[in-house]
C-alpha positions in Angstrom: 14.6 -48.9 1.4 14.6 -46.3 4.3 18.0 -45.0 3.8 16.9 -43.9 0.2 13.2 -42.5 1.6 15.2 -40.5 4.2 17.9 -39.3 1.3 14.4 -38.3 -0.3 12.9 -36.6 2.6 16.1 -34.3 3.1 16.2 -33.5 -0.9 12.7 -32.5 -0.4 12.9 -30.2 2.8 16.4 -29.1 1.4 15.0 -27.7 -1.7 11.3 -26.6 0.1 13.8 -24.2 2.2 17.2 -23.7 1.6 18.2 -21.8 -1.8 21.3 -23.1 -3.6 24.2 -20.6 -3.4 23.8 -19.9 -7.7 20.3 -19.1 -6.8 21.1 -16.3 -3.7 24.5 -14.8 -6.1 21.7 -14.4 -8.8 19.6 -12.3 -6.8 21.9 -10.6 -4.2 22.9 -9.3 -7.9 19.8 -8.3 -8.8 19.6 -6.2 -5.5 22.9 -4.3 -6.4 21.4 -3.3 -9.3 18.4 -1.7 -8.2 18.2 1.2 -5.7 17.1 0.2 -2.5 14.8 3.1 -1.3 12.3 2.3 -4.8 9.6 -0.1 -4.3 11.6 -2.6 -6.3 14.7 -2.0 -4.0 12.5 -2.6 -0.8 10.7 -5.9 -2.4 14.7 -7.4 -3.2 15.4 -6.8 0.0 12.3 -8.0 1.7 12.6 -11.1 -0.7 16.3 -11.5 0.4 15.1 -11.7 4.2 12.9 -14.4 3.5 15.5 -16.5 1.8 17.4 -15.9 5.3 14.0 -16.9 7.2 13.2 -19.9 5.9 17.0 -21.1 5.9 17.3 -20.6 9.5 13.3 -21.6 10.3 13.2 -24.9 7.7 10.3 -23.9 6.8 9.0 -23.2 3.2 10.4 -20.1 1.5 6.7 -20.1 -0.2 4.0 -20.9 0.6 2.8 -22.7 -2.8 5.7 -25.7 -2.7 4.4 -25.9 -6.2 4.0 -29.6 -8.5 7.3 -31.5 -7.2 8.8 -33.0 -10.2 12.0 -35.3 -9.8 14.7 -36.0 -12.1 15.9 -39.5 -11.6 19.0 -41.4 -13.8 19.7 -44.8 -12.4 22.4 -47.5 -12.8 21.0 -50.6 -14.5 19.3 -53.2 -12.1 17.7 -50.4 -10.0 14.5 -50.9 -8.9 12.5 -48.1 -10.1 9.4 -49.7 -8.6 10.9 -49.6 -4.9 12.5 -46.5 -5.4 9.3 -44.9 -6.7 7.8 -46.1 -3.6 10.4 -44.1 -1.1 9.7 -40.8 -3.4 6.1 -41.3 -2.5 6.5 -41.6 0.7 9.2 -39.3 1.5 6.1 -36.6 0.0 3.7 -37.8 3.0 6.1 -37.7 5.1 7.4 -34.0 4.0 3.2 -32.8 3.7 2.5 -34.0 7.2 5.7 -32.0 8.8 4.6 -29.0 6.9 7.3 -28.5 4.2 5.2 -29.2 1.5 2.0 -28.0 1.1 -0.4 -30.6 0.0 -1.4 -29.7 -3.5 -2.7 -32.3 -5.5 -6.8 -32.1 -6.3 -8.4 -34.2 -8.5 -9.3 -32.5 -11.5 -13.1 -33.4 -11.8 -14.2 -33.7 -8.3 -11.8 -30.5 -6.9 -11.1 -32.7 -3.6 -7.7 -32.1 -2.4 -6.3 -35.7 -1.3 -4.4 -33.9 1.3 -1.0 -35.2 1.3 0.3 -34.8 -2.6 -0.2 -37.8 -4.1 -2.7 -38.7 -6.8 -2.6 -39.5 -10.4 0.4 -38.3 -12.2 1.8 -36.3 -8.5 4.3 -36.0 -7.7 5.9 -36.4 -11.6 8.8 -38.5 -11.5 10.9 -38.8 -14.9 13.3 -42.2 -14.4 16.1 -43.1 -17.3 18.6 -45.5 -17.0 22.8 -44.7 -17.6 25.6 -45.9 -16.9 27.4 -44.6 -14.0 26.9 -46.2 -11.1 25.8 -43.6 -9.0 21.7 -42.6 -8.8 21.4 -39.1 -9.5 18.0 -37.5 -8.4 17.0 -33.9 -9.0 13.8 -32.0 -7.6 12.3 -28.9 -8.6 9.3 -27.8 -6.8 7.9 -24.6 -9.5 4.7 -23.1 -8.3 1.5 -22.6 -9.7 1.9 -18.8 -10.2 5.0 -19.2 -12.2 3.7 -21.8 -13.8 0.9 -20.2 -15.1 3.0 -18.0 -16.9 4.9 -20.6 -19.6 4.0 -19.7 -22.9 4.3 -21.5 -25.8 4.7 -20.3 -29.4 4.6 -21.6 -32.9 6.5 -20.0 -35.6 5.8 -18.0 -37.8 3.6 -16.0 -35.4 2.8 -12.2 -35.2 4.1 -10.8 -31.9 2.4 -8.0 -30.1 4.8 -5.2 -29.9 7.1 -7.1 -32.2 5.7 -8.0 -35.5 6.3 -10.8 -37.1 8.1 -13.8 -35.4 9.7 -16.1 -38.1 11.8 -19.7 -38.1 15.0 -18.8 -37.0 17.3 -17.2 -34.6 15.2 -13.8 -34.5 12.4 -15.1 -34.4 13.1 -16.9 -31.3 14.7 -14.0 -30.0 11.3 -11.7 -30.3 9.2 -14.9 -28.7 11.3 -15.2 -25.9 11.2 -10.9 -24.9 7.2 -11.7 -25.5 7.4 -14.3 -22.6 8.8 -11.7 -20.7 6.3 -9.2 -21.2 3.5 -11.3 -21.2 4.3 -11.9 -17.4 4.9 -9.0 -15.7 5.1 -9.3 -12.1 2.2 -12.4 -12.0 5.1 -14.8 -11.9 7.1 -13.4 -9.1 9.8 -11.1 -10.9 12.7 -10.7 -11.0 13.0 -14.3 -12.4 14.6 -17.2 -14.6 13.8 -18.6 -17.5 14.2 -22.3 -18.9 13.4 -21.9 -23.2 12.7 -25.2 -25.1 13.2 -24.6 -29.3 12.1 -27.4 -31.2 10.5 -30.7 -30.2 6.7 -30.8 -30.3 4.2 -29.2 -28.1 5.3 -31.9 -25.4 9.1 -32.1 -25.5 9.3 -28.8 -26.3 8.1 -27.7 -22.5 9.9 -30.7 -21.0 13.1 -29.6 -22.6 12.5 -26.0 -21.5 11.8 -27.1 -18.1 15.1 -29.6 -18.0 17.1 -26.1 -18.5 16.0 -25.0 -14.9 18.3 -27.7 -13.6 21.4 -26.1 -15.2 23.6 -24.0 -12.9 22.7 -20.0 -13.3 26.5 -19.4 -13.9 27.1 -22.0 -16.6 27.9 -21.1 -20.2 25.8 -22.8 -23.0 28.1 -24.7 -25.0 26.6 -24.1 -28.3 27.9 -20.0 -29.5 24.7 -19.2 -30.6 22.5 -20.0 -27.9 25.2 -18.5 -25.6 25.1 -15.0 -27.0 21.2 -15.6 -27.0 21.1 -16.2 -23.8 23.4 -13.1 -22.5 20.9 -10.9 -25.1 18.1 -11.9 -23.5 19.2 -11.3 -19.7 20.4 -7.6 -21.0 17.5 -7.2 -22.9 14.9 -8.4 -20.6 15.9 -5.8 -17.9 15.6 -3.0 -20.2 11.8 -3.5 -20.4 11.7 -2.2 -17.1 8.9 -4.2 -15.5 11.0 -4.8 -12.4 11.1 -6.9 -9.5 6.7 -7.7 -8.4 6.0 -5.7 -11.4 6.7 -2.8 -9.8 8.9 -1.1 -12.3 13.2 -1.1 -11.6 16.0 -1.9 -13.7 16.1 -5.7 -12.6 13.4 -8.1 -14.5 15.0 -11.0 -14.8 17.8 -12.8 -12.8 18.6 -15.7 -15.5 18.0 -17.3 -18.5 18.9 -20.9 -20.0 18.2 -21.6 -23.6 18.2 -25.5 -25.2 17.2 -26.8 -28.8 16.0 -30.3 -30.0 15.4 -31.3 -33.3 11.8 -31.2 -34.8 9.2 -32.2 -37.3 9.6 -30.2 -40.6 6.4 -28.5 -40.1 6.1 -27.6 -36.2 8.5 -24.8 -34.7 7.9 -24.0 -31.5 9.2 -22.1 -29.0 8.5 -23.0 -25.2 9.1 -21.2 -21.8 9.6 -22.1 -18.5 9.1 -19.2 -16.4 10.3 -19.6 -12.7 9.6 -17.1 -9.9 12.9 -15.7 -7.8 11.9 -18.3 -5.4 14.0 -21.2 -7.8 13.5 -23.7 -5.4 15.6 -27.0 -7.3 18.4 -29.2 -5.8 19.5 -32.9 -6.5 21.6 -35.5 -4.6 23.7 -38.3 -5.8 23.1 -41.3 -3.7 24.8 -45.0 -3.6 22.4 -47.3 -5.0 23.1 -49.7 -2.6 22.6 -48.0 0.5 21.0 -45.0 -0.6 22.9 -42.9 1.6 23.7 -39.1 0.0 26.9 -38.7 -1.5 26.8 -35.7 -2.5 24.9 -32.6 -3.1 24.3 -31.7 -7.0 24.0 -27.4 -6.2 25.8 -26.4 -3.3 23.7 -25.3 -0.1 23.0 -21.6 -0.3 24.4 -20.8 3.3 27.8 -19.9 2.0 26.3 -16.8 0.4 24.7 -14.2 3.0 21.9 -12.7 1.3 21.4 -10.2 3.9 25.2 -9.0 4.3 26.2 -5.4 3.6 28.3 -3.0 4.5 26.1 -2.2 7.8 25.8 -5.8 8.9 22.5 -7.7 8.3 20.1 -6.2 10.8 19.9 -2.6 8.9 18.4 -4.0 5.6 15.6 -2.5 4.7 12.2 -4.2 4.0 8.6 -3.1 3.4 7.4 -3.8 7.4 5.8 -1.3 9.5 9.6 0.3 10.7 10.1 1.4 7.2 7.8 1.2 4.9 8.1 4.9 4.4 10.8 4.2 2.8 9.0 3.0 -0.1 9.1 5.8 -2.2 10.9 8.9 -2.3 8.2 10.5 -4.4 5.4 10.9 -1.5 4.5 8.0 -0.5 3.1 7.5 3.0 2.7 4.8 5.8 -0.7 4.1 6.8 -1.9 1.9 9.9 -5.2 0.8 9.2 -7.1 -1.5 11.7 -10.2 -3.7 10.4 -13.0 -3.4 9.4 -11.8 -0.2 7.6 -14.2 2.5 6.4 -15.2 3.5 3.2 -13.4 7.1 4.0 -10.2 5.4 5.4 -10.4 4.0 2.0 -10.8 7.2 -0.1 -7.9 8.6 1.3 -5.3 5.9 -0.3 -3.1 6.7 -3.5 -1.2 4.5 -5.3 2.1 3.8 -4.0 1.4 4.3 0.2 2.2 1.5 2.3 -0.8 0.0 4.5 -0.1 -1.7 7.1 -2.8 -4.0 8.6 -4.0 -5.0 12.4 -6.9 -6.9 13.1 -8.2 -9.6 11.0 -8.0 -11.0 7.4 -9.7 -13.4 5.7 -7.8 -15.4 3.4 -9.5 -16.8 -0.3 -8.7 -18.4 -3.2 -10.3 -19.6 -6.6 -13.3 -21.9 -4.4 -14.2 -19.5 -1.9 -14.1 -16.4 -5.1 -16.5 -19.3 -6.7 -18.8 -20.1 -4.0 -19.4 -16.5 -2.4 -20.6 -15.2 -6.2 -23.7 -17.2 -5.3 -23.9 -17.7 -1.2 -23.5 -15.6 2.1 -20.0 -15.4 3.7 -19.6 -17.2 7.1 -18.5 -14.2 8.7 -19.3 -9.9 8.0 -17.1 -9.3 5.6 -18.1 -5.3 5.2 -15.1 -3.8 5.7 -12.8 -6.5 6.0 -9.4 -7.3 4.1 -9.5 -10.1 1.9 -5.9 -11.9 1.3 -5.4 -14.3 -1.7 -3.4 -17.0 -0.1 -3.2 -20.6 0.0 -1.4 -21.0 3.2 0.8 -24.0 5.2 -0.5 -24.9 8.0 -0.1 -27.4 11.0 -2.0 -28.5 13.6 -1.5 -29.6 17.3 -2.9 -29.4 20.5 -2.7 -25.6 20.7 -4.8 -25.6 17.1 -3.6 -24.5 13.7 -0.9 -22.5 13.0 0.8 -20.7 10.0 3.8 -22.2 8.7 4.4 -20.5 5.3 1.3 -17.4 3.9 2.8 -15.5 1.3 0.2 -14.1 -1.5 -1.0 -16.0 -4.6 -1.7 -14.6 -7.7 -4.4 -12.0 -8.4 -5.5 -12.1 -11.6 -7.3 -15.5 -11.9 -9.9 -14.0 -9.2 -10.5 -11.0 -11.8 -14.0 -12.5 -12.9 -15.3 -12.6 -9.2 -13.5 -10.0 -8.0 -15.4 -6.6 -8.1 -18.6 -8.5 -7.8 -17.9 -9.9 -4.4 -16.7 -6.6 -3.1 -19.9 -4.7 -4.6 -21.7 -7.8 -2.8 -20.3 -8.1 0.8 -18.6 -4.3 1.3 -14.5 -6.2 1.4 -12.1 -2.6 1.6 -8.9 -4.3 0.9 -7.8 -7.0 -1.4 -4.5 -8.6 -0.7 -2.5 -10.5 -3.1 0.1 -10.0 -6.1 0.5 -9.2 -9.8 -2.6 -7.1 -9.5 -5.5 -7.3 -11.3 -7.7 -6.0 -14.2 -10.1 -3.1 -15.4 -13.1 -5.1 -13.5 -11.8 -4.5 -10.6 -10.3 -1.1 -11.1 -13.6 -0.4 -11.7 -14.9 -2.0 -8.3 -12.2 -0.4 -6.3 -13.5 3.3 -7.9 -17.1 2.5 -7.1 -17.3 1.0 -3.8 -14.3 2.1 -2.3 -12.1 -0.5 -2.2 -7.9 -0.7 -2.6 -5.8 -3.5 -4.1 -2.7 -4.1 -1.9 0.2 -5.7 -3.7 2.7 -7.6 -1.0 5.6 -9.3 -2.2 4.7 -13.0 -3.7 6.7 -15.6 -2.3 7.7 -14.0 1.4 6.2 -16.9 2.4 8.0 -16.7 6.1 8.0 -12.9 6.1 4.7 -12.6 5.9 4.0 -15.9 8.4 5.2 -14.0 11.0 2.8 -11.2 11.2 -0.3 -13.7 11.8 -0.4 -14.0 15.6 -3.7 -16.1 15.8 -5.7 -18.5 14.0 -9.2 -17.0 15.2 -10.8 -19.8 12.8 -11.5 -21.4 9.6 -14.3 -22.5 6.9 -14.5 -24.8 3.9 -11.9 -27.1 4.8 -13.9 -29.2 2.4 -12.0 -27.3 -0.5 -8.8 -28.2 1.1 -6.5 -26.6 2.8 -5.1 -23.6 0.8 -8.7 -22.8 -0.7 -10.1 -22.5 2.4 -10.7 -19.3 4.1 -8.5 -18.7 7.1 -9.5 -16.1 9.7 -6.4 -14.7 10.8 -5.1 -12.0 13.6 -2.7 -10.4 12.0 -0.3 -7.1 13.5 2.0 -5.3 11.3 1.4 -6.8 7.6 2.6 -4.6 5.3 1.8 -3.9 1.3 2.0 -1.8 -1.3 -1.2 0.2 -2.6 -0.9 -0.5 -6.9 -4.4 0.0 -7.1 -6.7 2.4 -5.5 -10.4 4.3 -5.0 -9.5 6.9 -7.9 -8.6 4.3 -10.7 -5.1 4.5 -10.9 -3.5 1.2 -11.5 0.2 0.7 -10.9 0.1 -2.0 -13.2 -1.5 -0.1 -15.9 1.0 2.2 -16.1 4.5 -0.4 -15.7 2.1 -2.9 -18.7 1.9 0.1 -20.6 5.8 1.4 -20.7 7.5 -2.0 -21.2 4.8 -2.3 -24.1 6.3 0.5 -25.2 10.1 -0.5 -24.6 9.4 -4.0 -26.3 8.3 -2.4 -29.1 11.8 -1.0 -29.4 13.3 -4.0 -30.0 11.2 -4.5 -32.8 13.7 -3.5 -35.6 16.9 -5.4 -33.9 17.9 -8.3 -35.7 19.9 -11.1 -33.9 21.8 -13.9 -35.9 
């Protein structure tokens, strides 16, 4: 069986790093549609240098190589036992080299067992067919996208949209809700895998199995077709753009199935997935296990980066343009911790900060533990980046493979406290966060600096030392990192004088969803 853990081990780092070529056409679309000097423009094109990073670095185009979930049909007389066995080790193998970063923890105990496996990871789906070929699919979706699948049950009421009832409209108006509902918390611009019918479990399973469709197929049922070509249109118009940052381009695809169901459930279930659709699949021969053939061509046949002035003049948020970010005033501002209170004050939404010095990375433990202990380290006037990095180890010490930011929002009931408490200037992460914090950020003088979730190698590159580390008891991406970092760039969405970026994009694509209140699709 070590032909068919190595066929595993190269399905895993091939879809850890490498985007399929439908997945790079999807969004070097999405960056012809936007205008390159907004912030939105700048983020596609940062994104879009990533994708080219990672590719050329095999190393993980994010940072959170999410639940890995595998796809497996095989002939009859396959030995799903043995074969389970190579997928598990195949995922030791890929944790230990640093393409995967390990992500399993035990529910109860929060222990991270360090090298994703554990009860029920990886998830592995096995049915049996006919062909005599084993076809094996992985999708890797992280936990920020994930957080944003929604379910509905119909009839519901909708905000923005009224009334959502049992048919073809109804799933229309839930589907433009997902959207809404997840802003730029999930990575926009993104795709989206809908599940109608089925009950609450098949329902996200089917939604979820329309991920593995090509971005460029058609549906071959009419109605879910036309549904699916609303939606994309649609879905742009709200105007919540690429990090939530505002822009013409929301959404980069959309794949719609439906499955029978009981006579009293309807539901309506969505997949979201971040730009960063990392999923790719193999057919192997059962006998050798040897790879065949590769289920979404390999993305280096599109150039991401390629324009009319050649790939080194793209533009992306970093210290040599960032003043680029917005025509209407914004500013470029080199700030080197610990940063003052005053340095501070004199931030307004949409400058670009770039930091030197050192950051301290936390997550959901650390946001836990510090609301009732001291920090390790002064954190007055320090940077705080939510990140759950990759990292390795040698005999030089650790280093950072993959550190894009995580998700903000789930640190929003610790948030302002812990800056009120330890005097923390800057907080780094994405999607922003909520009125608490707002709130903080006013009173203490404090900024919230939105960087672009998923530029997982972009990002990687600006940390030149690992100066430390505590709580490696919480595991490795919830501990907090103490990193020396030189020309890390972000976005100010929230400052000292309670403007919220955030606010104001939530608020106007509440307002545009509302106009598709009174459209009725059949």
């Amino acid at each position: 069986m070590l032909q068919f853990e190595e066929s595993v081990y190269q399905l895993i780092v091939e879809t850890s790093t490498n985007l399929p070529g439908d997945v790079r056409r999807a969004v070097n679309h999405g960056r012809s549609l936007e205008n390159e000097a907004t912030r939105a423009g700048l983020a596609l094109s940062t994104i879009a240098r990533n994708i080219q990073m990672a590719e050329d670095q095999i190393s993980p185009i994010c940072q959170d190589t999410g639940m890995p979930t595998f796809v497996v049909h095989t002939p009859v007389g396959i030995n799903q036992i043995e074969l389970k066995k190579s997928i598990h080790a195949a995922i030791q193998r890929a944790t230990k080299d640093g393409k995967l970063r390990p992500n399993s923890v035990d529910s109860l105990t929060g222990e991270n067992t360090g090298n994703n496996l554990g009860t029920g990871t990886p998830v592995i789906h096995f049915e049996q067919w006919e062909k005599h070929v084993i076809d094996m699919r992985l999708i890797l979706k992280g936990g920020g996208c994930e957080n944003k699948n929604i379910q509905y049950s119909l009839p519901t009421e909708l905000e923005g949209l009224g009334r959502a009832g049992r048919d073809l409209d109804g799933i229309r108006k839930c589907i433009l809700h997902a959207i809404y509902q997840a802003q730029g918390q999930g990575c926009s611009a993104g795709f989206l895998g809908i599940g109608i019918g089925g009950d609450r479990t098949t329902g996200y399973e089917l939604a979820k199995q329309q991920l593995f469709r090509h971005v460029d197929d058609v549906n071959p049922v009419p109605e879910l077709g036309r549904l699916e070509q609303y939606i994309l249109e649609a879905g742009n118009q709200l105007g919540i753009g690429t990090m939530g940052f505002g822009g013409e381009v929301t959404l980069l695809g959309c794949k719609i199935g439906a499955m029978n169901r009981l006579p009293a459930s309807f539901f309506v279930s969505v997949a979201y997935n971040c730009w960063a659709f990392r999923r790719q699949g193999i057919e192997m021969d059962p006998v050798s296990g040897e790879i065949g053939k590769w289920l979404y061509p390999v993305g280096t046949e599109v150039p991401v980066l390629e324009d009319e002035n050649g790939p080194e003049d793209n533009k992306s948020i970093s210290s040599d343009n960032a003043n680029e970010a917005d025509k209407q005033g914004a500013r470029e501002i080199v700030l080197r911790t610990p940063i003052s209170e005053e340095q501070i004050r004199s931030l307004r939404v949409g400058d670009v900060v770039v930091i030197q010095g050192e950051m301290h990375t936390g997550r959901d433990a650390l946001h836990k533990y510090l609301m009732d202990h001291d920090a390790p380290v002064d954190l007055n006037g320090a940077v705080i980046y939510h990140c759950g990095p990759v990292m390795l180890k040698d005999e030089d010490g650790w280093h950072v493979k993959a550190a894009g930011p995580t998700t903000s929002i789930r640190e929003e009931p610790y948030q302002g406290d812990i800056i009120k408490k330890f005097g923390i200037r800057a907080v780094i992460g994405k999607g922003g966060m909520g009125a608490k914090t707002l709130a903080a950020l006013k009173e203490h003088g404090g900024v919230y600096l939105n960087a672009i979730g998923g530029a997982a190698q972009y990002y990687a590159e600006c940390f030149k030392k690992v100066n430390g580390v505590d709580f490696m008891e919480f595991g490795i991406p919830e501990a907090m990192w103490h990193l020396e970092v030189d020309g890390f760039a972000a976005i100010v969405t929230m400052d000292s004088h309670g403007d919220s970026l955030h606010e104001g994009v939530e608020k106007a694509s509440r307002e545009k969803l509302a106009s598709f209140k009174e459209v009725v699709f059949k």
